[in-house]
The first five atom37 places (N, CA, C, CB, O) and aatype in JSON, in Angstrom:
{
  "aatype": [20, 20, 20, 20, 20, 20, 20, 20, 20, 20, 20, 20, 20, 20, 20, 20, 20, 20, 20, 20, 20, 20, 20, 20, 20, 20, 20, 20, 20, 20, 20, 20, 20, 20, 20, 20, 20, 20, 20, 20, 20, 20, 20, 20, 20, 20, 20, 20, 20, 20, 20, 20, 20, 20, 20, 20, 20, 20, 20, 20, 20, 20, 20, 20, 20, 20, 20, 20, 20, 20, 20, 20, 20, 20, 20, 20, 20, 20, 20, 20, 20, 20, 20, 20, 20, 20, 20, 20, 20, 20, 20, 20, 20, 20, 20, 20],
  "atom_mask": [
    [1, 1, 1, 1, 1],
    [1, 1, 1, 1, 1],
    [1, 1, 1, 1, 1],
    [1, 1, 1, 1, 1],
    [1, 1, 1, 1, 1],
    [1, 1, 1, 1, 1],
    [1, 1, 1, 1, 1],
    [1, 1, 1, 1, 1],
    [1, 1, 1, 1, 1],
    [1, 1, 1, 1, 1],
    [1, 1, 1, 1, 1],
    [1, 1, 1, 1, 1],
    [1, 1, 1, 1, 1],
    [1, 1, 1, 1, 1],
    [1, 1, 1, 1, 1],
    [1, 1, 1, 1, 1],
    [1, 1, 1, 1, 1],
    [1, 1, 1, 1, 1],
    [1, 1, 1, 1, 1],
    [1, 1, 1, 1, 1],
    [1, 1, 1, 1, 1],
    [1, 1, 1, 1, 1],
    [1, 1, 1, 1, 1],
    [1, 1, 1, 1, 1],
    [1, 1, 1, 1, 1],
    [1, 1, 1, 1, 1],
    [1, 1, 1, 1, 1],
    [1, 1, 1, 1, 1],
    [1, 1, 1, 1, 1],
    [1, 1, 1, 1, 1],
    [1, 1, 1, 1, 1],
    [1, 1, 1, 1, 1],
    [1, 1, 1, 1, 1],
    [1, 1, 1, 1, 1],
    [1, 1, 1, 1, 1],
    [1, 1, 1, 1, 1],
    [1, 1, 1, 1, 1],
    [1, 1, 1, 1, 1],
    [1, 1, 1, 1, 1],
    [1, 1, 1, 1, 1],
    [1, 1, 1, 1, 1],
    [1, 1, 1, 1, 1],
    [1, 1, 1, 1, 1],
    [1, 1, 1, 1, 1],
    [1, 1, 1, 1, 1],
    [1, 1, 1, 1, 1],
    [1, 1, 1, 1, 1],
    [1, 1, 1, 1, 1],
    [1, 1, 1, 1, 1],
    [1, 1, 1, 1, 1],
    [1, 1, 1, 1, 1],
    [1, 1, 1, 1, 1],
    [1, 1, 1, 1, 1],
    [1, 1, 1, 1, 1],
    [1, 1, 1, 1, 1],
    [1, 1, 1, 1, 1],
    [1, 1, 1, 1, 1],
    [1, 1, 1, 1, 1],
    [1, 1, 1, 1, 1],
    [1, 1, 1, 1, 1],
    [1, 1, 1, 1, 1],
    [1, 1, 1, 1, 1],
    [1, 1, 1, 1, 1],
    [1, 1, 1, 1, 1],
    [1, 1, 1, 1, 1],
    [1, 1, 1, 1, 1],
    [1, 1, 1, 1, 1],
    [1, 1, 1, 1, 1],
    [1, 1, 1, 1, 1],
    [1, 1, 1, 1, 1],
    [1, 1, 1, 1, 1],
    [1, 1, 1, 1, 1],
    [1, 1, 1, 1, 1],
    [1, 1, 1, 1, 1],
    [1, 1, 1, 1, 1],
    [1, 1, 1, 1, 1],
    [1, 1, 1, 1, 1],
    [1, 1, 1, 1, 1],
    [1, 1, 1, 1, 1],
    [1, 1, 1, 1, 1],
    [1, 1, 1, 1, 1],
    [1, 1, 1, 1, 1],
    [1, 1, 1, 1, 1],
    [1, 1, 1, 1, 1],
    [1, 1, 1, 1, 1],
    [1, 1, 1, 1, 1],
    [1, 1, 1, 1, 1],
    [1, 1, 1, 1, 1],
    [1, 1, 1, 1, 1],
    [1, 1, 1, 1, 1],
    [1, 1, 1, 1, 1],
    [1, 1, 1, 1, 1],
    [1, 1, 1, 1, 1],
    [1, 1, 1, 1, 1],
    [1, 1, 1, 1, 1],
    [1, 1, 1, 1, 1]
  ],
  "atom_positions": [
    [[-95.59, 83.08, 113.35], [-96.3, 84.23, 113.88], [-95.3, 85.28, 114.33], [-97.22, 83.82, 115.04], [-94.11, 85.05, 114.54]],
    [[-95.89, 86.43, 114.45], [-94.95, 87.56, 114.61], [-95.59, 88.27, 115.83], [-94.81, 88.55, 113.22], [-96.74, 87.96, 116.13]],
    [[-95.12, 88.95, 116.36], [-95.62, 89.6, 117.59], [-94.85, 91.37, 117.12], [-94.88, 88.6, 119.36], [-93.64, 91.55, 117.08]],
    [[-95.77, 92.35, 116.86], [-95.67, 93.75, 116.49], [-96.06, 94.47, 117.27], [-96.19, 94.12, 115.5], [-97.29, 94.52, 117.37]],
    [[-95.3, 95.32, 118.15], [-95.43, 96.51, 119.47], [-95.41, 97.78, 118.54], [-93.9, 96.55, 120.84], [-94.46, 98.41, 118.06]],
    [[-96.67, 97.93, 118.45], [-97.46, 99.47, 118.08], [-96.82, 100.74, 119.22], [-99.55, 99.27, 118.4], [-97.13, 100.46, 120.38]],
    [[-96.23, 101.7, 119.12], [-95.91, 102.84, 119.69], [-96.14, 104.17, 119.26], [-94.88, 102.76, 119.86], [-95.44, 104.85, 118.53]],
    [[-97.36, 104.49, 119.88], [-98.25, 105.97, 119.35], [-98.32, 106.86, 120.04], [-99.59, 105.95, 119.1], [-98.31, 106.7, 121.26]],
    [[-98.39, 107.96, 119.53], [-98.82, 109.12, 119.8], [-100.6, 108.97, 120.56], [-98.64, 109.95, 118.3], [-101.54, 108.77, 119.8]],
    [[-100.75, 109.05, 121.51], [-102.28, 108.46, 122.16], [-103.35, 109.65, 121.26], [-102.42, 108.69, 124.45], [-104.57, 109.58, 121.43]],
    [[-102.73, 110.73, 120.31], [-103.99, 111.38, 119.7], [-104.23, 111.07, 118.46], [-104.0, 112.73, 119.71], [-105.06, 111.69, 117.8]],
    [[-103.5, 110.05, 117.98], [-103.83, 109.07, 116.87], [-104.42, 107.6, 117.33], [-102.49, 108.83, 116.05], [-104.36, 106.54, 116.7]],
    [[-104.87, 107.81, 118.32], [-106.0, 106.27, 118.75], [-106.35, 105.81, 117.65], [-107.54, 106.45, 119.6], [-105.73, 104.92, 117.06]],
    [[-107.76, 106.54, 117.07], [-108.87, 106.11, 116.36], [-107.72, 105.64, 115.08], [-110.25, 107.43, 116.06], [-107.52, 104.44, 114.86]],
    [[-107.02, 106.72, 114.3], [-106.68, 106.08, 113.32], [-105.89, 104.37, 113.34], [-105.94, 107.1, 112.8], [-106.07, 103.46, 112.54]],
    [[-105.26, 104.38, 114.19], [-104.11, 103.25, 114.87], [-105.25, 102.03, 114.83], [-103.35, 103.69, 116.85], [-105.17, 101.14, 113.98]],
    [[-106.09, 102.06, 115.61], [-107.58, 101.18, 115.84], [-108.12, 101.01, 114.32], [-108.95, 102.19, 116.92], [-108.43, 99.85, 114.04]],
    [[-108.29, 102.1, 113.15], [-109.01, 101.83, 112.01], [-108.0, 101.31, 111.0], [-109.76, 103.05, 111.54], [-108.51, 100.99, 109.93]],
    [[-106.73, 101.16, 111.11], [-105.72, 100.16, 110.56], [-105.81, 98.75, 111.11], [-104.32, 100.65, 110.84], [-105.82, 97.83, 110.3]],
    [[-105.89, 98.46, 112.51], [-106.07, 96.9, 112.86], [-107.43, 96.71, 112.35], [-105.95, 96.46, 114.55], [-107.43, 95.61, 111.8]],
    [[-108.93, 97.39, 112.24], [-109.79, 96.91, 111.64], [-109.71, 96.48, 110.38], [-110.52, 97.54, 111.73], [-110.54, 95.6, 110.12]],
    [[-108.9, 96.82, 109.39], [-109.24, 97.06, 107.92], [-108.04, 95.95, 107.58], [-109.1, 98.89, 107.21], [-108.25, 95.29, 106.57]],
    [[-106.87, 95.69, 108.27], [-106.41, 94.64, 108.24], [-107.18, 93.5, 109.04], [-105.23, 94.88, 108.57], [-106.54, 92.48, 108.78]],
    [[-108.05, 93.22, 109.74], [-108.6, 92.49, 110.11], [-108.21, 92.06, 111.3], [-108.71, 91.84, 109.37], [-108.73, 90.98, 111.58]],
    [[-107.39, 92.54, 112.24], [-107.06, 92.43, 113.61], [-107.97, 92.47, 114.56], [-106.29, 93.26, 113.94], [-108.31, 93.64, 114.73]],
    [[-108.86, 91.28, 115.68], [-109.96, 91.75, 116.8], [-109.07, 91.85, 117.88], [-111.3, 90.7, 117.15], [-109.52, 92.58, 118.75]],
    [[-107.99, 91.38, 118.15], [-107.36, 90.91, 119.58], [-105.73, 92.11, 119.59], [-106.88, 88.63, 119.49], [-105.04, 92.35, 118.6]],
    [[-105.54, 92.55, 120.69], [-104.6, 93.39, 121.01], [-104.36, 93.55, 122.57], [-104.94, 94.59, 120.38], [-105.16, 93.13, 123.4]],
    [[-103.15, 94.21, 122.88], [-103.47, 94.45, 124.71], [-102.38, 95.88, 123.94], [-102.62, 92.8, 126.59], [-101.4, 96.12, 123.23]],
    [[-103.65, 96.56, 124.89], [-102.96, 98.07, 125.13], [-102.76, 98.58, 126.2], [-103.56, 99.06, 124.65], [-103.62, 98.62, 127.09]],
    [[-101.5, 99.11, 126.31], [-100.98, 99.51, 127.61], [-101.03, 101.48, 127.49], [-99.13, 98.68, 127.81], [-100.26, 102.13, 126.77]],
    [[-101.98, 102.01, 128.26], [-102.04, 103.44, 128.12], [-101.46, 104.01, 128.31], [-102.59, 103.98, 128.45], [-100.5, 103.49, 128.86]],
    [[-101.35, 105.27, 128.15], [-100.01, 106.5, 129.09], [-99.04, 106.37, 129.33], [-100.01, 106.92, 130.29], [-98.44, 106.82, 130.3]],
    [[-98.38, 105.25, 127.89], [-96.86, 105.23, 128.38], [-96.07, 106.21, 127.94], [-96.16, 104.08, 128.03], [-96.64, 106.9, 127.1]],
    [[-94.33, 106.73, 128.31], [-93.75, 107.58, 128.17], [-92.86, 107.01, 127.73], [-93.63, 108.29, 128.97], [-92.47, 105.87, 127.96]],
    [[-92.34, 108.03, 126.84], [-91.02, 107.99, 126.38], [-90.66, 108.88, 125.71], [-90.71, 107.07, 125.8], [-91.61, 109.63, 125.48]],
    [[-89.36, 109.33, 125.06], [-88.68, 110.05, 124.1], [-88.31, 109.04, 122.52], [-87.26, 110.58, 124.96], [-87.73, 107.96, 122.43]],
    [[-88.9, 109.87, 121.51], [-88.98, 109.61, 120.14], [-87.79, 110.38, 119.89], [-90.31, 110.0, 119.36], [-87.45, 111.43, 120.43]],
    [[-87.08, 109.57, 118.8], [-85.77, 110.37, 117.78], [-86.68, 111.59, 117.06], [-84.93, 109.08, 116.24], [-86.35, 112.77, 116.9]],
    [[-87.86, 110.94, 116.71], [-88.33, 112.01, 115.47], [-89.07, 113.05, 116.44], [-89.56, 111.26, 114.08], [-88.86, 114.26, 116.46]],
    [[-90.03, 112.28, 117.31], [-91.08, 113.15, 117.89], [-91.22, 113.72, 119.49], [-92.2, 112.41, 117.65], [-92.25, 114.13, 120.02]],
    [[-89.77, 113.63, 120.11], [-89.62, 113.94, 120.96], [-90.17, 113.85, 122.31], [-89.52, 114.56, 120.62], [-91.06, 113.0, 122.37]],
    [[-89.97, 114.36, 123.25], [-89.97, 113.54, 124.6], [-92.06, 113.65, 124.8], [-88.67, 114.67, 126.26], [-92.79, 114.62, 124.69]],
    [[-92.32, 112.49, 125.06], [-94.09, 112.31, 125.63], [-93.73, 112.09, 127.51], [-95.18, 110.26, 124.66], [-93.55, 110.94, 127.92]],
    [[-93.69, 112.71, 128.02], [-93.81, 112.11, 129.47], [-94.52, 112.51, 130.56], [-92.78, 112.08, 129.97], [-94.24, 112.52, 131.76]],
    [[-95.75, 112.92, 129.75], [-97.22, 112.85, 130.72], [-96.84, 113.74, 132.02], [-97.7, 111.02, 131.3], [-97.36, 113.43, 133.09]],
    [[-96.07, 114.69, 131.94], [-96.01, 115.98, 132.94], [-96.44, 117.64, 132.52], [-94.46, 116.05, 133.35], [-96.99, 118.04, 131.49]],
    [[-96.02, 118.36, 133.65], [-96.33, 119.75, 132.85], [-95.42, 120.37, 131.84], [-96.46, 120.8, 133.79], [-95.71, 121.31, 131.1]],
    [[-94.22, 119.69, 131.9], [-92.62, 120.44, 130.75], [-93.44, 119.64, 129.27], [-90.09, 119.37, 131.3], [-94.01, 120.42, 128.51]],
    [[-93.46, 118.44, 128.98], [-94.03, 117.3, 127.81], [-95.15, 116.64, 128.83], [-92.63, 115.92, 127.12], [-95.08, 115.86, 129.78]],
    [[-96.55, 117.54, 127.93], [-97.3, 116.33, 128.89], [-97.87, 115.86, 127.55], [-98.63, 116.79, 130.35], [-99.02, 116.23, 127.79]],
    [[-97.94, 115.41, 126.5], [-97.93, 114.48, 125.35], [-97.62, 113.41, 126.09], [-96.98, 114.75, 124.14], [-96.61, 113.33, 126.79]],
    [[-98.77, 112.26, 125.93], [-98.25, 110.6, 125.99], [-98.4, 109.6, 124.86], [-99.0, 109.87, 127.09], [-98.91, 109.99, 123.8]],
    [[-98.02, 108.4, 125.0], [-98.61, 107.16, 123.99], [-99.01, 106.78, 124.58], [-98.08, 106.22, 123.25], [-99.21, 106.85, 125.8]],
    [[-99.46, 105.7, 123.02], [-100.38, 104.37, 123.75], [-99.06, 103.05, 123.09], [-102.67, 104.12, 122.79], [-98.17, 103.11, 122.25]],
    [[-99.5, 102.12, 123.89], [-98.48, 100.91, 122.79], [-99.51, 100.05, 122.53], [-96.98, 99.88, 123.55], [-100.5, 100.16, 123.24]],
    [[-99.5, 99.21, 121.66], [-100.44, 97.91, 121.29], [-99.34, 96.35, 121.08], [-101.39, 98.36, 119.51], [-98.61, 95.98, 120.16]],
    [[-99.51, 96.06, 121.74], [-98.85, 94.29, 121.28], [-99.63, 93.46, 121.0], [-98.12, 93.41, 122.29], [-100.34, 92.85, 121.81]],
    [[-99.61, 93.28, 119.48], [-100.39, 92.4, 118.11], [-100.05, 91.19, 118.31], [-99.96, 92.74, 116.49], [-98.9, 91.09, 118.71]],
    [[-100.67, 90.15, 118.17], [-99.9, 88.79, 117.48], [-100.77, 88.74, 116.6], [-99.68, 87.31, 118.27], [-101.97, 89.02, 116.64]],
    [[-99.94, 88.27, 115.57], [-100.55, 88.08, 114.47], [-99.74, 86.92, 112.96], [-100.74, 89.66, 114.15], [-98.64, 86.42, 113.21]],
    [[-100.24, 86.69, 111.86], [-99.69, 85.64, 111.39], [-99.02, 86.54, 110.49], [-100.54, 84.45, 110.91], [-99.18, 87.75, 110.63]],
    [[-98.11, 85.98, 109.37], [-97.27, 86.64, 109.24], [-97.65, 87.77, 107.99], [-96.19, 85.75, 109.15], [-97.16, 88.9, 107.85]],
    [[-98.78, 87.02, 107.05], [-99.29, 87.91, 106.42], [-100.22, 88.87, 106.74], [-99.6, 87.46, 105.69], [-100.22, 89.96, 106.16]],
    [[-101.06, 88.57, 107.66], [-101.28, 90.37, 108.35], [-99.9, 90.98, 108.73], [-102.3, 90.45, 110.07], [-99.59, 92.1, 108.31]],
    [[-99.32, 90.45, 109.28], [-98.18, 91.1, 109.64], [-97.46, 92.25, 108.46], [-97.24, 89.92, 109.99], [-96.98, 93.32, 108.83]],
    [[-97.49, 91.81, 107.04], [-96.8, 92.62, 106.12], [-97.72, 93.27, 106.11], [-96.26, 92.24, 104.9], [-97.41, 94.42, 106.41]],
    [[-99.26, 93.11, 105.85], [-100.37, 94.39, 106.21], [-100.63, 95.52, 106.96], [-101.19, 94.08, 106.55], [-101.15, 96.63, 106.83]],
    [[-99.97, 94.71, 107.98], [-100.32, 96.13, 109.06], [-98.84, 96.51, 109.06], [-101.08, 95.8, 110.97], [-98.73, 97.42, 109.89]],
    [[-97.9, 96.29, 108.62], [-96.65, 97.05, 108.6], [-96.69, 97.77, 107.65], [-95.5, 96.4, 108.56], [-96.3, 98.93, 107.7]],
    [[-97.26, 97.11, 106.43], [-97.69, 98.73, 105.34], [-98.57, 99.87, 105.72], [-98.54, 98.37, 103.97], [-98.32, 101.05, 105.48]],
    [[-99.57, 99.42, 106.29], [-100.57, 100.56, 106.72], [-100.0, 101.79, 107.65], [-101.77, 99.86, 107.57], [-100.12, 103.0, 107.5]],
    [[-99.16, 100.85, 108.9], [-98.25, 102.05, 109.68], [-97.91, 103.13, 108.95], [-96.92, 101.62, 110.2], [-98.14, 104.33, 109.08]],
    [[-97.05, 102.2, 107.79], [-95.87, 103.03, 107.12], [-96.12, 103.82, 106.22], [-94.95, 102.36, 106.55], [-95.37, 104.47, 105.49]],
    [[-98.13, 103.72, 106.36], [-98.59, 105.19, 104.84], [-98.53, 105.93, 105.74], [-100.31, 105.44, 103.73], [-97.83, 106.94, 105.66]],
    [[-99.61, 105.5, 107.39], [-99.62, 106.38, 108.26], [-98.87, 107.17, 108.47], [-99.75, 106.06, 109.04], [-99.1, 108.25, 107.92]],
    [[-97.94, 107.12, 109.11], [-96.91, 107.22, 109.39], [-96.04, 108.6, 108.47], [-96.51, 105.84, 109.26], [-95.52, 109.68, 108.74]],
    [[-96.3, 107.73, 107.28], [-95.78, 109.42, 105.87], [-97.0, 110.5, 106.15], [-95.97, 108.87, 103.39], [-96.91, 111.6, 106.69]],
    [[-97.92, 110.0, 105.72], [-99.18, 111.02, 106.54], [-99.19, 111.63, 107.45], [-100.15, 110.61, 106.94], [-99.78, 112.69, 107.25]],
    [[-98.75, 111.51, 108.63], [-98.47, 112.16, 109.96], [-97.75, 112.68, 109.91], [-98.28, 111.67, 110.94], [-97.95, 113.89, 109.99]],
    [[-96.4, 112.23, 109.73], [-94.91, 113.08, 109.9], [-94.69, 112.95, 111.29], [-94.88, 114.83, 109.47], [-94.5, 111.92, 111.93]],
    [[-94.75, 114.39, 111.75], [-93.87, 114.15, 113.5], [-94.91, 113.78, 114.19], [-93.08, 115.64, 114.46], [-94.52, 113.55, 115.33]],
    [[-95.96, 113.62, 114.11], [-96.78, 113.08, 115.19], [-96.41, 111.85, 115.46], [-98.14, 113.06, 114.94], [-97.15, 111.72, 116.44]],
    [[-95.92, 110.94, 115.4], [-95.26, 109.82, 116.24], [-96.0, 108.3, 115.76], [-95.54, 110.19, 118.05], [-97.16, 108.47, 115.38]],
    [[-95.52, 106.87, 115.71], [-95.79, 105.88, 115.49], [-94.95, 105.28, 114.81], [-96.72, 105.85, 115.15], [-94.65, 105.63, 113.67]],
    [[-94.37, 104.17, 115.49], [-93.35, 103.22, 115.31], [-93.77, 101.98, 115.56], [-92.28, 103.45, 116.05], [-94.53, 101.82, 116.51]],
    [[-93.3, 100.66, 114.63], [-93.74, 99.48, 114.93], [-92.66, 98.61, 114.77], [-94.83, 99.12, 114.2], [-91.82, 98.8, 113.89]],
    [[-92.59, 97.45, 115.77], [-91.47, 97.02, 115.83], [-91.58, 95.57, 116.06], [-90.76, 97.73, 116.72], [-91.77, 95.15, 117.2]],
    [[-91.44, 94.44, 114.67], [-91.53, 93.24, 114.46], [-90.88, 92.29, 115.87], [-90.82, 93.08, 113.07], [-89.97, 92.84, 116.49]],
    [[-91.26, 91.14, 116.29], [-90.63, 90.14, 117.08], [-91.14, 88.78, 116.43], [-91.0, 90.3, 118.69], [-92.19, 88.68, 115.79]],
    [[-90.4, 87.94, 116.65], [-90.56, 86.38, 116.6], [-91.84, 86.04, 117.77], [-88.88, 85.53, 117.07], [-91.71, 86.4, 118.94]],
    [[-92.57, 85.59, 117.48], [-93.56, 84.67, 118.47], [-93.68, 83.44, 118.64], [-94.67, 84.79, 118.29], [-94.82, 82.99, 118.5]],
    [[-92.82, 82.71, 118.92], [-92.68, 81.21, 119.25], [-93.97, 80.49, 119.58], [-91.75, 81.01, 120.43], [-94.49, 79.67, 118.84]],
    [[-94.45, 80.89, 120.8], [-95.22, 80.47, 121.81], [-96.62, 81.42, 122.05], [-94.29, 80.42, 123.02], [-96.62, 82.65, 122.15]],
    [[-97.97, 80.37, 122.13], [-98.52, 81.38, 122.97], [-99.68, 80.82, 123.96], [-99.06, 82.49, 122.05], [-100.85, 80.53, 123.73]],
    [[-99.03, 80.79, 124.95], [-99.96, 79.71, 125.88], [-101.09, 80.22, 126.58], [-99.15, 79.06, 127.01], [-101.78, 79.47, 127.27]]
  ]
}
């Protein structure tokens, strides 16, 4: 199993959400309004200078959704351009 941390642009929700459907994903934990600075898409930090935020999602999932929803990002993703979304594979050992 793989564990994949979704990092979005929070005004691409719906699409982000209609990729885990269509790969078949029900289970996620999303953490809202987080901040940070993107190489590509620059600083989100929910003030008045960048008030742009994300959302993150942490997937577990098996390993062949896993190549699924890493393709889907990655049309997204050409589709969007600078609007923001990065996904970033981990090992999942455990899940108690």
């Amino acid at each position: 199993m793989k564990l994949v941390i979704i990092c979005y642009n929070i005004a691409i929700h719906e699409e982000v959400l209609e990729i885990l459907k269509e790969v078949g994903i029900q289970n996620y934990t999303r953490f809202e309004k987080t901040q940070g600075i993107g190489k590509t898409s620059g600083p989100h930090l929910g003030n008045h200078i960048w008030p742009a935020v994300n959302s993150v999602l942490a997937v577990a999932v098996e390993d062949d959704k896993k190549d699924k929803l890493i393709k889907q990002i990655k049309e997204l993703r050409k589709r969007l351009g600078k609007e923001g979304i990065k996904a970033f594979v981990l090992p999942l050992e455990e899940i108690t």
